[in-house]
N, C-alpha and C positions, 0 to 999 in steps of 0.2 A: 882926412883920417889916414893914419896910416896903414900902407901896404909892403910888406917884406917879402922878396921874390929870389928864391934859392932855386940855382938849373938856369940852362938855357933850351933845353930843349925838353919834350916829353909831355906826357898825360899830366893835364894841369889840377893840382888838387887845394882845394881852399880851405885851407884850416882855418876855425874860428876858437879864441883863447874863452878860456871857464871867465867865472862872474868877475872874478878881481886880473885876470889875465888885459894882455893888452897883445899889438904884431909882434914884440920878442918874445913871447910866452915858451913858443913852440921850438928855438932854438937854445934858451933859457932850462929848459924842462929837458932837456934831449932828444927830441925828435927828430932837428934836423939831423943831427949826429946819426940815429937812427936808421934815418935814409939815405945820408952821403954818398955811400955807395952806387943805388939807384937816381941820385941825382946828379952824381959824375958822370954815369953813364950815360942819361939822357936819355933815362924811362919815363924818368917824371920831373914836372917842373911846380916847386910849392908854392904857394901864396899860401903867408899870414895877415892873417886881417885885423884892426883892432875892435874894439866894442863898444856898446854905450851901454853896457848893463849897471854901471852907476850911475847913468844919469835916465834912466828908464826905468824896468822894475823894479832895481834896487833901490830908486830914489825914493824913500817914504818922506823926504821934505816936499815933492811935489805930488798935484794934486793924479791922483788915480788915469786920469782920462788925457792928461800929459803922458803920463809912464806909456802908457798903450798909442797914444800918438807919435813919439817916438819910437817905439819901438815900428811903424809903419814905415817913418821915413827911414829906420834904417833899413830896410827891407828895400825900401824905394831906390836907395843909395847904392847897396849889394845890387841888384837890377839895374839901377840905368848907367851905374859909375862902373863897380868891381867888373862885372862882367867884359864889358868894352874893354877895359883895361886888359883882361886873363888875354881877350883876343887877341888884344895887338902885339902883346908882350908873345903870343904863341903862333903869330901872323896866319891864325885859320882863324874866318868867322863861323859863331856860332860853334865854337869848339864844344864838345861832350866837355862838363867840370862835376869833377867828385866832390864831393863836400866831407869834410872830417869834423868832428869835435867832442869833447869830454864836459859834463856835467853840463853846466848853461850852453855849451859851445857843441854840444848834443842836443839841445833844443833847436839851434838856429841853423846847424848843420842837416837836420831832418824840416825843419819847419820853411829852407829855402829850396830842399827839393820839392818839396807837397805843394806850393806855390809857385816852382818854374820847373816843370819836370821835362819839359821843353830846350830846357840848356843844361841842370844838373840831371846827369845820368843816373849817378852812384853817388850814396851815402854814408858813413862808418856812423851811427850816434853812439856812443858810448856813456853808462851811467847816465842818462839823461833825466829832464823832466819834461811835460809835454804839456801839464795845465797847469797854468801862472795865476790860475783864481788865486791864491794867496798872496798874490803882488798888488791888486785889484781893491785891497780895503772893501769890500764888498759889490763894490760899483762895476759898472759891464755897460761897452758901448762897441760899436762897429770893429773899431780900429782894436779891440784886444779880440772881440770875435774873430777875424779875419786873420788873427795870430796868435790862435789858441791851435795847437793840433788838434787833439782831441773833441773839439767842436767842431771845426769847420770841415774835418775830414771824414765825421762821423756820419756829417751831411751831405759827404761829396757825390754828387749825381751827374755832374755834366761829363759829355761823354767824350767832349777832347780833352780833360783833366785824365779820366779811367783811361782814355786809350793811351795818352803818354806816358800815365804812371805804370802802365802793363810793361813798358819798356825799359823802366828804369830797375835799379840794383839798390836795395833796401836792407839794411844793416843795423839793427838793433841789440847792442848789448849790455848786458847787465853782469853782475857778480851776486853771491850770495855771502859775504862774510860780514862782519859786525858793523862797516863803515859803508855798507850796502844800504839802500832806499829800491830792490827792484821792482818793486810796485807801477811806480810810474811807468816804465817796459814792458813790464804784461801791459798795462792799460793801455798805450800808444799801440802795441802790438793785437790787440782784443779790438780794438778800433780797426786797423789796416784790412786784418781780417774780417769784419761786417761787410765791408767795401769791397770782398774779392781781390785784395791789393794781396799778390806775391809779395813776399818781404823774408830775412833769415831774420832768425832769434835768437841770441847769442846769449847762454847761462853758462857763468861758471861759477866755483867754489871758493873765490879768491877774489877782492876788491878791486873792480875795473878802475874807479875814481880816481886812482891819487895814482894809479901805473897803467897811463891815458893810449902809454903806447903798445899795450898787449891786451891783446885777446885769453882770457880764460876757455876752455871749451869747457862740456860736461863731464870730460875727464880731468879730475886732478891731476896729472901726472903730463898730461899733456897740454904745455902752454905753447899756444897757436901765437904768433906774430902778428901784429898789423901790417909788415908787408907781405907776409903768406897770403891775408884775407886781399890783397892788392893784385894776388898774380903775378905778384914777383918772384 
């Protein structure tokens, strides 16, 4: 699969592309353009990653318990491939990696920290969704439990999970305008908090979705940056 690697040096951040998105999405869309600056300088180093969300949830020709079996191995792939990769390309092991993504690419950017809080630090979800029961046809087996947030985080008890996740940087944002679904957001976010999980919650008055690279806050008048929310 492909991997797109913009920078040489710097805080490595893995963008994952929405549902029909692939590794160009995020230079395609302007992001990278977005970050040039900070990645000339050698604050931060991107990885774009592609997807299989057509051949996983979005695949309704395959059977339900395929979708959620893929969607496993890509998680398995993000962990035993991407990762090694960020490293060598950043020649630190074990590097701290941010995760970023907008709508789908908001699921798997939150749902690879909750499952390696151990290597991703920090999160951006944007417009996301968090339970894929309607990818599922009605049907439910391990491999979508174990990749549902909203279940398995709702369950999350073990204590080297809580004590990793106490450390990491947790970013949830939503918009409220007509091309908004924030529902999903509170609910990922009504979850974190059960768990004692610190997390931000990001509302604003203007549609995250489709302008993946800003942040709305709760003030209209003030549009916050996705490299502001970076420390850049």
């Amino acid at each position: 699969m492909g991997v797109n690697v913009y920078g040489h040096y710097g805080m490595p951040i893995l963008a994952f592309p929405t549902s029909m998105g692939d590794e160009h999405e995020q230079e395609g869309q302007g992001m990278v353009r977005t970050l040039g600056p900070y990645i000339e300088q050698g604050r931060i180093r991107f990885f774009s990653i592609n997807g299989v969300q057509s051949d996983s949830f979005s695949n309704k020709g395959a059977h339900p318990f395929h979708r959620s079996w893929l969607q496993a191995q890509y998680d398995d792939y993000v962990a035993s491939e991407v990762f090694p990769f960020i490293d060598s390309q950043c020649q630190t092991p074990a590097i701290p990696i941010t995760t970023y993504g907008a709508s789908l690419g908001a699921y798997h950017a939150a749902n690879t920290l909750f499952k390696h809080p151990d290597r991703v630090k920090r999160c951006y979800a944007l417009s996301g969704v968090y339970d894929l029961r309607d990818s599922m046809d009605g049907m439910y087996d391990d491999n979508f439990y174990f990749n549902n947030p909203v279940d398995y985080m709702a369950n999350q008890n073990d204590p080297w999970f809580l004590h990793q996740l106490a450390s990491c940087d947790i970013h949830l944002a939503t918009g409220c305008g007509p091309w908004e679904v924030p529902g999903p957001t509170y609910q990922m976010s009504a979850v974190l908090a059960s768990r004692g999980i610190a997390h931000h919650l990001r509302l604003g008055r203007d549609r995250v979705q489709y302008c993946p690279f800003r942040v709305v806050d709760v003030c209209p008048s003030s549009h916050l940056h996705f490299t502001s929310r970076l420390g850049l």
